[in-house]
N, C-alpha and C positions, 0 to 999 in steps of 0.2 A: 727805635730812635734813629733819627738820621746824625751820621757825621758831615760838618761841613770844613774841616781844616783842612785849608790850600794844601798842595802837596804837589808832589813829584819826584821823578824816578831818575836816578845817573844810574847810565846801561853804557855800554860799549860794545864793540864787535867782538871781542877779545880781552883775557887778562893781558895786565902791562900798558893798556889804553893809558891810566891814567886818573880811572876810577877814583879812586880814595883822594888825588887829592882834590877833584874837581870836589867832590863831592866832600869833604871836611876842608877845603878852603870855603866853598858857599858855606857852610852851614855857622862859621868861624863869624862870614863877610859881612851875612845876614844879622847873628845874636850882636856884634859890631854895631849896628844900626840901630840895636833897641826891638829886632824881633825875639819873642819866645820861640827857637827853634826844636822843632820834637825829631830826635836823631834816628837814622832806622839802619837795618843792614839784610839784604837779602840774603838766607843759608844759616852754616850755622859756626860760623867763623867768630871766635872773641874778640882776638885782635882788634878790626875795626874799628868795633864798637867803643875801644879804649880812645883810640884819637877822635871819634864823635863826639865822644862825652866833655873830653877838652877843649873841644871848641863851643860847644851849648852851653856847657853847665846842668846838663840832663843827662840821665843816664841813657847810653844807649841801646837800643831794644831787637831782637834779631825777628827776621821774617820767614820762617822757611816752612812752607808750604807740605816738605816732606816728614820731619821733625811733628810737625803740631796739626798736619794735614789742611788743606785748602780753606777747611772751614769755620778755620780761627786764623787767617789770615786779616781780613777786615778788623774781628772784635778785638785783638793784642794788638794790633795798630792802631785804633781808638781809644784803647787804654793809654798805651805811651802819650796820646798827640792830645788827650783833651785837654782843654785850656789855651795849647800854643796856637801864633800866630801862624806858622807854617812847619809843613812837614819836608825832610831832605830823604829820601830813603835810598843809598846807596845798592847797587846790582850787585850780582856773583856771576864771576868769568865772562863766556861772551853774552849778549844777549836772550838768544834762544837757549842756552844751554843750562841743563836740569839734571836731574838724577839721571844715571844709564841706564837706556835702557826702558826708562819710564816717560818716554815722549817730552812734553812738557812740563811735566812735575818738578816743580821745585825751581825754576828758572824765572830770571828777570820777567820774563815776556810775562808770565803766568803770576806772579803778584802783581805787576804794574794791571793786568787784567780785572785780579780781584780786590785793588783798591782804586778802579778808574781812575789813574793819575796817566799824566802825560809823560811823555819818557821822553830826554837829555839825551844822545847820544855824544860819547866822548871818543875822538877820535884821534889817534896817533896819525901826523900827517906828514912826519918824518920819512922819505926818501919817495914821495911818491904828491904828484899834482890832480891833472884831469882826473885817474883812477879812483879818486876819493867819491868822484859822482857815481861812479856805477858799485862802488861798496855802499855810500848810506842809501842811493836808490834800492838794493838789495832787500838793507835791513826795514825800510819804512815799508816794502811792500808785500814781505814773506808773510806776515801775518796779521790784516785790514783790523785786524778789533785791537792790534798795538799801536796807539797813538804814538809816533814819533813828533813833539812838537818843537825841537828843534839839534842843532849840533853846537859842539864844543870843540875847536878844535885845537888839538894839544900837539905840542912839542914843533912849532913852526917855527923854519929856519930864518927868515927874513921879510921884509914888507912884501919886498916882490913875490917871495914864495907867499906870503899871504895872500897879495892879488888877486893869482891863479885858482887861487884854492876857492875862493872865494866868487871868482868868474864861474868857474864847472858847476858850483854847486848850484845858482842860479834856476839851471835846468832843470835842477830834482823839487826845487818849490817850498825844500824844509830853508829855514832863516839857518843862519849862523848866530847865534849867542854868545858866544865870545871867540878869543884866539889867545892861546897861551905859547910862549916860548919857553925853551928848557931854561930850567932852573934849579942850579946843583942844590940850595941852600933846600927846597923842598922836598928832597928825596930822602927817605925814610929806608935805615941799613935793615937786611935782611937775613936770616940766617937759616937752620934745617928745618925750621915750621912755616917758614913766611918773615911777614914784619915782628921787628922788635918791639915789645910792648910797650906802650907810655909809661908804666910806672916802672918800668929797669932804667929810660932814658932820663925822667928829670928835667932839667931845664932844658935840657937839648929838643926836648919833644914840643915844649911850648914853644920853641924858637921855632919848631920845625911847624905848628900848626899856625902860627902869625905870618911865618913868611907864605906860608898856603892860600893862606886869608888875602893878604895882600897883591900876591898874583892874581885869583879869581875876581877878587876888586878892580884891580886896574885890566884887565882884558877883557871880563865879561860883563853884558848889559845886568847888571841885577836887575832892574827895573822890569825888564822882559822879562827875567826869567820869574819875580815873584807872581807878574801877571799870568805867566804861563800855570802855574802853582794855583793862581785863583779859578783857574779855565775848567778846574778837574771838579768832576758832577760831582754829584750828594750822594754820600756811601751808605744808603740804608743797612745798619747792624746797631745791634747793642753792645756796648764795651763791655769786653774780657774782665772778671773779678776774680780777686783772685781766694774769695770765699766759695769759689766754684760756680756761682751764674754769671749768667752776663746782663748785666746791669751796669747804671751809667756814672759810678761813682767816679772820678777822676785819682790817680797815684798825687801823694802828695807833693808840693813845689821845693824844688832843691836851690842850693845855694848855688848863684855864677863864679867858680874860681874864674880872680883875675889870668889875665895869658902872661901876666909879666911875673905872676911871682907863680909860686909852688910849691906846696905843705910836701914831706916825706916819700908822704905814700899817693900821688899826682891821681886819686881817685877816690881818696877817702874822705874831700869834703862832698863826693856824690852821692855820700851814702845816706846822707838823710837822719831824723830821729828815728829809731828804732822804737817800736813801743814794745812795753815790757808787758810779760805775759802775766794773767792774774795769779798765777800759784807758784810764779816765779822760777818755771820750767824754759833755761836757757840751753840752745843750739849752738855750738862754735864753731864758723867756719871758717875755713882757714884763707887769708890772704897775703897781698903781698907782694912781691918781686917773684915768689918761686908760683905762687898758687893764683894767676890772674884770670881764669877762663870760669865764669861765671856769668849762666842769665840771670837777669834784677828778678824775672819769674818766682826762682825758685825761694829768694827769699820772702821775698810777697807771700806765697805759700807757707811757706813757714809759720810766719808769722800770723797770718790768717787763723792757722790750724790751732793756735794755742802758745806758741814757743818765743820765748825772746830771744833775736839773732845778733850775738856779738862774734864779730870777727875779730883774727889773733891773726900774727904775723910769724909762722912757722923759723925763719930767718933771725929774729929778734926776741921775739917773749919766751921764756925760758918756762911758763906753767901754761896749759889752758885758761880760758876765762871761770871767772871762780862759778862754782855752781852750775860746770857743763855737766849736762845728763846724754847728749847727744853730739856727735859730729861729721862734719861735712867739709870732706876734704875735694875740691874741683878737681879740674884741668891747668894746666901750668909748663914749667920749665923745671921741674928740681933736676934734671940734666946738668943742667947751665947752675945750678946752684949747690951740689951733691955735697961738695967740702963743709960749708958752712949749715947745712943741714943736718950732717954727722956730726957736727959741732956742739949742737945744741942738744947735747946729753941729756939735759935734765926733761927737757919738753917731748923728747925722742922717749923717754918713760914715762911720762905723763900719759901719754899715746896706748902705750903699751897697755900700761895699767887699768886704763878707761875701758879697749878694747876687750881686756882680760876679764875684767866686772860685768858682761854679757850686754856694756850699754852699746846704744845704735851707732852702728858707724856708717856713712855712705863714701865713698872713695871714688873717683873716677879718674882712668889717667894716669895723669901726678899723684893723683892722691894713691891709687896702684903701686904705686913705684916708692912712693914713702913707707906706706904699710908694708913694703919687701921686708927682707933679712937684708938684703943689702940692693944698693946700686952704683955700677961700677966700679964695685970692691971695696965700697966705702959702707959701714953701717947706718941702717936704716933704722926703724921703728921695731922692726923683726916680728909683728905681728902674725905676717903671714911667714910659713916655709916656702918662700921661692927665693927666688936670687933677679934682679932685672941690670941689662945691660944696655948700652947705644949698639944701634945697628945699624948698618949704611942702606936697610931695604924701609921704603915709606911707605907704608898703613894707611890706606886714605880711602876714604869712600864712606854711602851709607849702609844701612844693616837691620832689617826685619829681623827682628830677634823674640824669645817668649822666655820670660821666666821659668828655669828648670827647680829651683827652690826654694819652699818659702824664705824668707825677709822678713828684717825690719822694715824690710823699702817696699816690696813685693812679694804678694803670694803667687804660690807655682801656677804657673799657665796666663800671667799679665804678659800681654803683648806689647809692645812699646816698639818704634821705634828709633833708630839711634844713628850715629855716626862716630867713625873711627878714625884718629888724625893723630899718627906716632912715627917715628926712627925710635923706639925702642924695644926691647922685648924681654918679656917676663918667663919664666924656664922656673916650675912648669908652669903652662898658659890656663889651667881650671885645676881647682882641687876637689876633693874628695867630695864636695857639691857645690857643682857648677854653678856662674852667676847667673849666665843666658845662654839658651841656643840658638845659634844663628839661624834663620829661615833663607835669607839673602843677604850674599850672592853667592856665599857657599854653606852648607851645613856643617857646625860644629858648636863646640861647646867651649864656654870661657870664664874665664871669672872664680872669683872665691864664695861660699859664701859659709862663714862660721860664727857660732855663739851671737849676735847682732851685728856682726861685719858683713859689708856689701861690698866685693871690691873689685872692679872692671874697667877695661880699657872704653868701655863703651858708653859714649856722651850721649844723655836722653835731657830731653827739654819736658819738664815735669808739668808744663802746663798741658799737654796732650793727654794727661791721665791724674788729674790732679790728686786721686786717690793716694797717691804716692808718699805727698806729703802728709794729706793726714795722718796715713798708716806710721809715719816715721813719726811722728810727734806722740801719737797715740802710745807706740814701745817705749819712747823715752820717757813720757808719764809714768808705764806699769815696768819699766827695768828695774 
């Protein structure tokens, strides 16, 4: 089947350009208008995806080429965009740049490739005029099969400095599409992982993506840039299912939360009807303010494989959901949440007890750090014997890794993929059997894995092996 949903790519020379908001101000500017916008995010960063999803009213979908490999690039982008009017799919760092080490893999240039979409560049054009010609002449020329179809330029100080900017570029022959000036009201606070999630902010985050919206409105041609979006050819693939072929079924349609108002938890009207499994075998995964880092993949999977997925609020529900046989604790901040998590005694046994009855637990992360005896002195779930603390050293990169034992999740010798993005650390870092061995970029070993606990600092995107999830539904059936 061929896709034909307009599209295109925000890339920049560099992080800090200005990415996120060019790219969830259009995507706000656009659903504004009455377009169905399909949100995307290159890599494999959560965050983003939270303030895409606020300005579509769709959830947002990650692209990353290293995670799920080049050749479910196209069909997980088909899946997210069937239906909508147009695609926005947001870059990671600067333009060329990808996994280390691995050339182009995994970099803006190298999806915008494999879904022929035309590429935005967003430019910081703060302290510097003519110079701007010989950087985007740079990036439109490095590599002939990245279409640059045109620039954004951000953070300009005045009309005159617009002039300039706007003369030199002339020469390079790409248009300028819009001009944005600095704008305190759209900058979005940061802290030891990056940006602060939408659903810790609240109304400050819809403030923060209207005002996003209204910038990229008033400075950039929308009208260009949907035209540019229609320019991008026909992406012959079959859409990503997540029954495990690729076939052309479409994810079901979500509700548009308003930008002016805002339910509790600023992502839980994206969640859609869940459909309930026939034997009434429910999965609980945990969300919320501590537990936000979550692909839409994995519950698609889930649910596919047999399981009804209710999500619980670690922070506030004081039991699991009733008639959990399995759970699924993500990526997150229980950091930033550690007091009020040691708080919730009764759900911290609930935890316990579930884990102690041999049923499936998957943990990543956060979820690592709950399942501790403790983190940062404060009691956890005590599942596992370790202890986790903050640490001033950052954990960042990706990670060829193999299953060293069987799972609920996986059996020994499953290769997977993954990435690691922490300031904290677990003491000790593998137990008595290990979860994975590292293959790259160093060899070692990490993770827990006991009685149906799975529990690792290491994020895998479960559509790359989908076997995963059925294996996990499959134990939660026969625990």
């Amino acid at each position: 089947m061929v896709s034909s949903v307009p599209r295109l790519v925000i890339a920049a020379p560099s992080s800090g350009s200005g990415k996120t908001t060019v790219a969830t101000g259009l995507m706000a500017a656009l659903s504004a208008r009455g377009f169905a916008v399909s949100p995307h995010k290159v890599g494999p960063d959560y965050i983003d995806p939270g303030y895409h999803s606020l300005a579509t009213g769709r959830v947002g979908r990650n692209l990353d080429a290293y995670l799920c490999g080049p050749e479910l690039v196209a069909p997980l982008f088909a899946h997210g965009a069937r239906g909508c009017d147009v695609a926005v799919v947001e870059g990671v760092m600067g333009l060329y740049d990808g996994a280390a080490g691995e050339g182009e893999l995994a970099s803006t240039a190298q999806v915008a490739k494999l879904l022929r979409a035309p590429v935005v560049l967003v430019v910081d054009a703060s302290s510097q005029s003519r110079s701007v010609a010989a950087l985007v002449h740079g990036f439109v020329s490095w590599d002939p099969e990245v279409r640059v179809g045109g620039v954004i330029l951000n953070k300009v100080a005045s009309d005159r400095h617009e002039g300039l900017l706007r003369e030199t570029l002339e020469s390079v022959g790409v248009p300028v599409l819009g001009v944005l000036r600095r704008a305190a009201q759209v900058e979005t606070p940061s802290r030891h992982l990056g940006l602060v999630p939408v659903a810790e902010r609240g109304s400050v985050a819809v403030e923060a993506v209207s005002a996003m919206a209204v910038q990229v409105a008033s400075g950039c041609d929308l009208s260009a840039l949907v035209a540019l979006a229609r320019s991008a050819g026909a992406l012959p693939c079959a859409a990503w299912d997540a029954g495990g072929a690729l076939v052309s079924s479409p994810p079901p349609p979500l509700p548009v939360p308003s930008l002016g108002a805002l339910p509790p938890d600023p992502l839980s009207a994206l969640a859609g009807p869940r459909p309930q499994a026939p034997d009434g075998l429910v999965v609980a995964v945990a969300g919320g303010a501590a537990f936000t880092f979550s692909y839409a993949e994995h519950g698609e999977l889930l649910a596919a494989a047999g399981a009804e997925v209710v999500t619980f609020d670690p922070l506030r529900d004081e039991t699991l959901p009733k008639g959990t046989q399995g759970l699924v604790i993500g990526g997150g901040f229980p950091e930033v949440y550690a007091s009020e998590l040691s708080a919730n005694e009764s759900l911290r046994k609930a935890v316990a007890e579930l884990a102690l009855s041999g049923a499936p637990v998957a943990a990543e992360c956060a979820g690592l750090l709950y399942l501790s005896r403790e983190l940062d002195g404060l009691p956890m779930c005590g599942v596992l014997d370790a202890s986790a603390r903050m640490s001033e050293r950052l954990t960042l990169g990706y990670r060829d890794a193999v299953a060293v034992s069987d799972s609920a999740l996986a059996g020994a010798g499953t290769r997977m993929r993954g990435h690691e993005f922490h300031r904290t650390v677990v003491e000790p870092g593998a137990g008595d059997a290990p979860a994975w061995g590292m293959r790259a970029p160093e060899r070692r070993v990490e993770g827990f894995v006991q009685r149906g606990v799975h529990a690792s600092y290491l994020h895998t995107h479960w559509a790359s092996e989908p076997g995963v999830a059925r294996r996990f539904v499959e134990r939660c059936r026969t625990s």
